[in-house]
Structures are given as structure tokens and as C-alpha cells.
N, C-alpha and C positions, 0 to 999 in steps of 0.2 A: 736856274732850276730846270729840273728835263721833266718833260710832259709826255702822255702817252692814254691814248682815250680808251685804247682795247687792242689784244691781242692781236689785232689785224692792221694796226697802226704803226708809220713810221714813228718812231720818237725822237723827238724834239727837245732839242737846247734850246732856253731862250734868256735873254739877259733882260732886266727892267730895271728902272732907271730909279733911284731910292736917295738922291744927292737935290736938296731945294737949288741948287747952284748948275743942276743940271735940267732945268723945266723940258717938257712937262714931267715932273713927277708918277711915276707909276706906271709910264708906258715903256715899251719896247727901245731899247736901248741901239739893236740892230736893225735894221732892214726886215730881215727875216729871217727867220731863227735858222739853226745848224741843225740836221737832218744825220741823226745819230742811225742810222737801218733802225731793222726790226729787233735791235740787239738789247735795249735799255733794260734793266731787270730794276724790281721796286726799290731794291737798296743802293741803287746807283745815287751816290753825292758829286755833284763836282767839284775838283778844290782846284785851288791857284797857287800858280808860281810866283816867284818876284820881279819874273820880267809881267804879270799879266797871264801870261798862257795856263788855259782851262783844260785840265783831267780829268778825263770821266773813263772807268771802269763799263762795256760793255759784256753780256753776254747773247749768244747766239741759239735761241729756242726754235730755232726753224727744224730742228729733226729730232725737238726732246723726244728723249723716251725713257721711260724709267731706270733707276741705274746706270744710268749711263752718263758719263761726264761731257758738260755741252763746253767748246770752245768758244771763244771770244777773243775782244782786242781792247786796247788801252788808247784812247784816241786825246788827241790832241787839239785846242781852237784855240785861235788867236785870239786879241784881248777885242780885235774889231767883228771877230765872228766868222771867221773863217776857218775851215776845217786843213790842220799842217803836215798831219802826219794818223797813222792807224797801225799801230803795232799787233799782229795777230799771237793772240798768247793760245797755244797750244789745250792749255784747260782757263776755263774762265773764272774770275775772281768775282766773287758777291758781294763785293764791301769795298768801300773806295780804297785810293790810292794815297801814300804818304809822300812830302817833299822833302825834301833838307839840303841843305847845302854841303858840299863839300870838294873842297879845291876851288874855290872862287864857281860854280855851277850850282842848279838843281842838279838833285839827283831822286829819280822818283823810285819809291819801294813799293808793290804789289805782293802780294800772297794767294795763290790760287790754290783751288778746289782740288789740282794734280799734284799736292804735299808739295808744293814747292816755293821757295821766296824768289821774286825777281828784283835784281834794282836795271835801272835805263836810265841813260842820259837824256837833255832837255832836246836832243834831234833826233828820239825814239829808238835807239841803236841799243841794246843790250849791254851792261856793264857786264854782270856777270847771273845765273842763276844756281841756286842749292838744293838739295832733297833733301826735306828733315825726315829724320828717321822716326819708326816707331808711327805713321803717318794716315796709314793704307788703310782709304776706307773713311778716311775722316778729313775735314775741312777747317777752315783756318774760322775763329768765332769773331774776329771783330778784325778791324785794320792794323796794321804796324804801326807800334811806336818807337820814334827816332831818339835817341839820347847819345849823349859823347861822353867818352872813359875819358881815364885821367890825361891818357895822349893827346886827346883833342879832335881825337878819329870816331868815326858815325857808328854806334852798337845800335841795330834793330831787335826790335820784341817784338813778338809773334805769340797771338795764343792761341791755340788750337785745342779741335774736338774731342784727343784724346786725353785732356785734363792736364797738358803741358804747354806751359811757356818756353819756345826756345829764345836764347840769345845771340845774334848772330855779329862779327864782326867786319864791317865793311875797310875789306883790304886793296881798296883801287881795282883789282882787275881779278880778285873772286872774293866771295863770304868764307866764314870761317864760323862754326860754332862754336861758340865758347862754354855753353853746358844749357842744357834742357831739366826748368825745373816744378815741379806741380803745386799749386797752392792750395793742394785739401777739397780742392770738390772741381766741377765741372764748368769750364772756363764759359763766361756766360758772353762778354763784350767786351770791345776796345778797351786797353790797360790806360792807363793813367802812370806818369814818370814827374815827380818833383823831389827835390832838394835832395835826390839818389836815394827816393823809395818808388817802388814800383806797387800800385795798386791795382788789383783785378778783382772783379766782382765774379761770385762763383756758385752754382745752383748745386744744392747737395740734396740728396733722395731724386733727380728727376726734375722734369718737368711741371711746373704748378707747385714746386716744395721752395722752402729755405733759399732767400737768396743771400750773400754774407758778404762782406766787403772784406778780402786778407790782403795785406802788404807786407813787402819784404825787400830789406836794403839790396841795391845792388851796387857793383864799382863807377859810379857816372859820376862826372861832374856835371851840375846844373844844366838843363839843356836852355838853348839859345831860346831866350823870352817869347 
């Protein structure tokens, strides 16, 4: 969980111990927690890889100023708490990061506020990144989700502020969009992918109106459980 007491505060990773086999139950898991800067934003989740290693989506509010897109970095902790790597992303992402496998590796996917998808390998080095079109001015509404076509190969979904999900396809060494498509109102959060339907919840009239749940098939086989 990452902590942060006030705006003038470093933020804090910290791990607690939640295993009866691991006593004492409920304390601090590290030594002392991981010292994220002044970058943590409220929507920062951490998630985990399969070796252990902890992603946290940061961003950098030390020069907000309105309109203005604030950069950040995608940071990386070991499963013992130590801090491995800090990729500087260009414009900063507000919503965590997705993993998936592919080619025997993680492969982590990001979406930031600068219309762009990024995927990185698990030693923060850049696969490749894309600019979805039609983008300018609008931010990604919830994280990617991962699914595999019929090849066996990683399709990401993306929804975005301009009331489009793209689909993009991970080609080893760039993305590929495969088609950009709207589900009838204004994409609200994180999609949802089972038995190759694709679910997004979607606010119609605005803010405080109608929220609806639309789905619609796409070509995936099952994603990995």
C-alpha cells in the first residue's frame, strides 16, 4: 500500500505482513518502507509481477499548474523492498500499470495522460510506445486490459476520455492498432475481458447521469486465469 500524509510529504511504499505463517501478523513486512518522491498521486495501486517485483505508477506535481501535463515515472521494488529501477515517462499515467506475460517475461503496459500506450520489459527498458489517434486533450479512463487472439499473441484495450476503446496489438518490438471502437456513452473505468467479451461501464448525459454496463465480442481467446 503507498501512503502519503500531505502534499508536502514523501510517499511511501509499504508492505504488511497478512500470512498467520508469517508472525507477527499485521506489521511491516520491510525494515522500512520504499520512499516513492513527492510523486504518488491518489490513484496510484501497486501490482506485482511473477518474479515478486512491485509497480507503482508515479506522477510529478512539483510544477503543477493548470493545463498543463505533469510527467512522471513507473518505478520498480523488489519483492525484499528495495527500490530496482525508475523509468521517466515523458507525461504521467493516473491509473496503474498492467503485466502479462509474453515470450517466457513480464511485459508491463502503461497508458498516459500524453494519448499514448507504453509496454517495458521487467528491467524498465522500453519495448516499444504508440499514439492513439483522435486522443488530444483527453486521458486514458481506467488501466489496460491484457487478452491473447487466436495466435496466442498479447492484444491490449485501452479506454479513453474520448468515448473510444482502442485495441492495440503487441508485435514484439512495436504495437499495432487493430481498430478503435466506441461503446455508446463515455467510457467511465477499467474494462473487463472474459470468454472474448469485452465489458465497459459508460456514463451517458455527463457526470452524475446514467451509468450502463455495454459489452461486445472481440477476437481473443480466453485470457490466462
Amino acid at each position: 500500500l503507498i501512503t502519503r500524509s500531505d502534499p508536502f510529504t514523501s510517499a511511501k511504499l509499504m508492505a504488511v505482513k497478512t500470512k498467520p505463517d508469517q508472525p507477527p501478523v499485521g506489521q511491516s513486512a520491510w525494515a522500512q518502507p520504499v520512499d516513492l518522491g513527492f510523486e504518488a498521486f491518489d490513484t496510484s495501486t501497486p501490482v506485482v509481477g511473477s518474479d515478486g517485483t512491485i509497480y507503482v505508477n508515479t506522477v510529478n506535481t512539483a510544477n503543477q499548474q493548470a493545463f498543463v501535463q505533469m510527467p512522471g515515472h513507473l518505478q520498480a521494488i523488489s519483492p525484499e523492498g528495495q527500490l530496482k529501477w525508475r523509468t521517466p515517462l515523458a507525461v504521467a499515467s493516473f491509473f496503474p500499470p498492467i503485466i502479462s506475460r509474453q515470450g517466457g517475461e513480464d511485459v508491463i503496459y502503461t497508458s498516459t495522460e500524453g494519448a499514448k500506450l507504453h509496454a517495458l520489459r521487467a528491467d524498465g527498458t522500453e519495448k516499444w510506445q504508440i499514439s492513439l489517434p483522435g486522443t488530444v486533450g483527453e486521458g486514458p479512463t481506467g488501466s489496460p486490459t491484457v487478452g491473447l487472439d487466436l495466435a496466442g499473441e498479447n492484444v491490449v484495450y485501452v479506454p479513453w476520455g474520448n468515448g473510444l476503446i482502442y485495441a492495440v496489438k503487441d508485435q514484439g518490438n512495436s504495437g499495432k492498432i487493430l481498430w478503435a471502437q466506441a461503446p455508446g456513452g463515455k467510457n467511465n473505468r477499467t474494462l473487463l475481458l472474459k470468454d472474448g467479451v469485452l465489458y465497459a461501464t459508460t456514463l451517458d448525459g455527463g457526470e452524475g447521469q446514467w451509468v450502463q454496463v455495454r459489452s461486445f465480442k472481440v477476437n481473443t481467446a480466453n485470457p490466462p486465469a
